[in-house]
Phi, psi and omega in degrees: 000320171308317176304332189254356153262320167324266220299353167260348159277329191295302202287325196265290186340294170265020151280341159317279221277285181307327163306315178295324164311298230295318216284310174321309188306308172354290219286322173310299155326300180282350161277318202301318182305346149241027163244125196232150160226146234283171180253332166218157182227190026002332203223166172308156223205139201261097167255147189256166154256352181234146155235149169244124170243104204027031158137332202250128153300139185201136197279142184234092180256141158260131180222127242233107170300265263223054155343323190294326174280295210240104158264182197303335175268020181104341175293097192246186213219119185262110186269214165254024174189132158325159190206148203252064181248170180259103169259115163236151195256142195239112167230132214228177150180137198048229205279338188287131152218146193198140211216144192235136169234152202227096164279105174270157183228127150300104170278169212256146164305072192282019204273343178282303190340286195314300203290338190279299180323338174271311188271348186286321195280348194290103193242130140221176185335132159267010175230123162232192174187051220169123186297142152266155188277074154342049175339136150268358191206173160180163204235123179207134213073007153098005182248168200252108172234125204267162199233111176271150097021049210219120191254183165269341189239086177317317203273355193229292185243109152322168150293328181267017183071006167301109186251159183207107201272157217268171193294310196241131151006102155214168195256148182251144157238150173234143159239137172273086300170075198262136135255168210183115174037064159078356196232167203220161194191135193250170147214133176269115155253120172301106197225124144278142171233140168325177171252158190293116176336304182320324171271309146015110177295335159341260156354314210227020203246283182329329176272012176321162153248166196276164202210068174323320195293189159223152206267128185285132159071050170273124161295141161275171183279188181262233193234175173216128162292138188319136146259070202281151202145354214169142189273138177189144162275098204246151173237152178207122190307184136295161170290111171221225189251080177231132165287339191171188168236134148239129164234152169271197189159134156232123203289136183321152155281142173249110171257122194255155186248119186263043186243007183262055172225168184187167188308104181324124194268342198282325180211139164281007153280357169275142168240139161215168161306140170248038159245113191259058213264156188198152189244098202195158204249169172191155191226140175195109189260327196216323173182159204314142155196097199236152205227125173170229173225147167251096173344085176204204203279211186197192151305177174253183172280359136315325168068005151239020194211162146231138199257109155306004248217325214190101156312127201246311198234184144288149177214135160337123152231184171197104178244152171238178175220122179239046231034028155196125180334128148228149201241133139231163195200140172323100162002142167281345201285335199250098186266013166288024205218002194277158182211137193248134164335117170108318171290135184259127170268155124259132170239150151237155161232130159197168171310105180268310171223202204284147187038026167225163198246133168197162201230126168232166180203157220226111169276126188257304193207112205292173169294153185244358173299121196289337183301346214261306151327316187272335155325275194302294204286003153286321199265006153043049186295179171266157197305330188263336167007130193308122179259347207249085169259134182239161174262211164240163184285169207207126193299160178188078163303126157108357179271141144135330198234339174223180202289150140199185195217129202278137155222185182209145202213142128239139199204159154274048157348114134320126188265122174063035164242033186293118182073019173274171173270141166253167263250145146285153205195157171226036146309168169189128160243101164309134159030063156291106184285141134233156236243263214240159184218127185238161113269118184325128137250134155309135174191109177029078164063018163200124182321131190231139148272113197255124155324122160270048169310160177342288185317347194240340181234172174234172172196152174242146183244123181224112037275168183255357168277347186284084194299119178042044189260008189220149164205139222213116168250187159209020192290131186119305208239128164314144166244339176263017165216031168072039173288144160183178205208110202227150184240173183206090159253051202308346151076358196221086122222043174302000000 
């Protein structure tokens, strides 16, 4: 009888101890059946060491084929081409245990991709005059990529593109400096930024100081030969090392003689005066070039027609010679730009670089002559109206390097009699003041205004057959700043 419940107790035990296993496994299956880990990752990956399942703890080793991708604790390590491991998972509680394998594919790192793709794309302008606009960040490709800055020159293009343009032309380089998940990539960009308009000697020779002394090894002048074609007073500088010209000028009255007319060159159904008078500076180091005003027609006050027929204002003009005449002149359309008997101007000519030539001219004080006056108030400018015309620069070899030589003309021009003797006429241009005359110099590194005195020019009164057709005062007017006050009345077509 002992025997035989000792053997049912032995038989009940180890139906327990096997009900229990079996319940563990049960139980195992079924948590492993709920730790799922991703099929592909990018990111680290959360291996736990314990999980809780309805009250019960359960033990976790994770063991990683490929470490190098994937280590044992989740950490992966990323390349440039996807990768494939095998994690399996070892899950216990007591004595029970049971394993799950998770094939993850580690995806490749694109970030150098991406960031080189990004920053070879980022283009900017290789000429400004203008702030730029300076990402600190930009998003491409669906990544965040942050972007430094960096220039050689601060005080002219920031780091941040605030740019503040230089006396001269230079070139700046930024550098660029892009990251991305830890990896980093430069780029040079070369950016010329103009030079300030404002610095233009054009712009800035006229603010010069005068310049009194004397110039070591200044030539004096030569002589001038007669130009027939045109009644004129011409004054000429020496050839030497001169930058430009300048005058104040208050431009002349015109009484034109009106037995002086002919068939109109702009239209043949037109009649005009054959008399031109113009007021104008010139340089000539290698060949001819003068800049100023002429007397001609214009718009009408609609600003939508020109009446051929007549001449109304002074208008820009600039002609050179490049191997070939070459002629320009102010728009008619742009009548801020018209200059009237009675306004005091400034004009310049000067060396903006080596073979070029440009003309600026400065309205100082409007006319106060009323036909003339009443002229300009037709035309209904606006109150701020452009007072300031530059021409465009223009070729002239051998100015900016080599000797050359400046003049100033007022003159009664002939229409198609150019070198011809010239026409008798009872035209007559009044009181070309000119109030002050300089010439640009160089002088220990910095440009001066030199008087253009007597001592300093020659001059032709032309035709010299035309007896007291030209007369020259100075009342008024500086002589020690190259004042003179010139009339121009040949008087002989009675």
């Amino acid at each position: 009888m002992k025997k035989i419940i000792r053997l049912f107790i032995y038989v009940l035990v180890l139906f327990n101890i096997l009900s229990f296993s079996c319940s563990n496994n049960n139980n195992l299956e079924e948590v492993i059946k709920l730790i799922n880990l991703p099929n592909e990752t990018s990111e680290n990956l959360d291996l736990k060491k314990e999980y809780a399942f309805s009250g019960n703890i359960y033990q976790a080793i994770w063991e990683s084929t490929n470490e190098s991708a994937i280590e044992n604790d989740g950490t992966i390590h990323r390349t440039n081409y996807d990768q494939d491991v095998i994690i399996v998972l070892t899950l216990s509680k007591n004595e029970a245990s049971i394993k799950k394998s998770y094939v993850i594919k580690v995806l490749a790192d694109k970030s150098n991709e991406i960031l080189n793709s990004c920053i070879n794309g980022i283009i900017l302008p290789e000429k400004i005059n203008s702030s730029l606009n300076l990402s600190t960040s930009i998003v491409f490709n669906g990544q965040t990529i942050n972007l430094v800055w960096k220039s050689s020159n601060e005080a002219i293009l920031s780091s941040s593109g605030e740019v503040h343009l230089p006396i001269k032309e230079t070139n700046v380089t930024l550098t660029l400096t892009g990251s991305l998940n830890g990896l980093s990539q430069e780029k040079e960009f070369i950016i010329t930024v103009e030079r300030d308009e404002n610095y233009l000697p054009v712009n800035q020779y006229y603010l010069a100081k005068v310049y009194t002394g004397e110039i070591e090894n200044e030539r004096a002048p030569g002589t001038l030969k007669q130009f027939d074609g045109a009644v004129y007073r011409k004054v000429l500088s020496s050839r030497d090392y001169w930058l430009g010209i300048e005058t104040v000028v208050t431009l002349p009255e015109i009484f034109l003689d009106p037995k002086r007319t002919g068939v109109s060159p702009y239209d043949a159904t037109a009649t005009r005066y054959l008399d031109n008078p113009s007021v104008y500076l010139g340089g000539n180091s290698s060949s001819e070039s003068d800049v100023g005003l002429f007397w001609s027609i214009g718009s009408s006050f609609d600003r939508k027609r020109v009446d051929y027929s007549k001449s109304i204002a002074f208008r820009p003009f600039w002609r050179w010679i490049d191997g070939s005449n070459n002629f320009m002149n102010g728009a008619w359309t742009d009548v801020e730009h018209y200059y009237y008997p009675g306004d005091k101007v400034r004009i310049s000519l000067v060396v903006v670089k080596d073979n070029f030539l440009q003309m600026r001219i400065d309205l100082l004080e409007e006319t106060t002559i009323e036909k003339y006056a009443e002229t300009r108030r037709n035309y209904n400018l606006p109150l701020d109206y452009s007072k300031t015309f530059i021409s465009s620069a223009f070729k002239s070899n051998g100015v900016g390097y080599a000797r050359t030589e400046f003049k100033r003309v007022c003159a009664l021009d002939q229409v198609n009699n150019e070198g011809k003797p010239a026409q008798k006429t009872n035209s007559i241009s009044q009181n070309t003041i000119w109030h002050e005359v300089y010439l640009y110099r160089m002088i220990n590194g910095e440009v001066y205004k030199v008087p253009m005195t007597e001592s300093r020019f020659t001059y032709c009164n032309a035709p010299k057959e035309f007896t007291n057709a030209i007369s020259v005062s100075h009342n008024g007017v500086d002589k020690n700043l190259g004042g003179e006050i010139v009339t121009l009345n040949p008087n002989n077509n009675n």
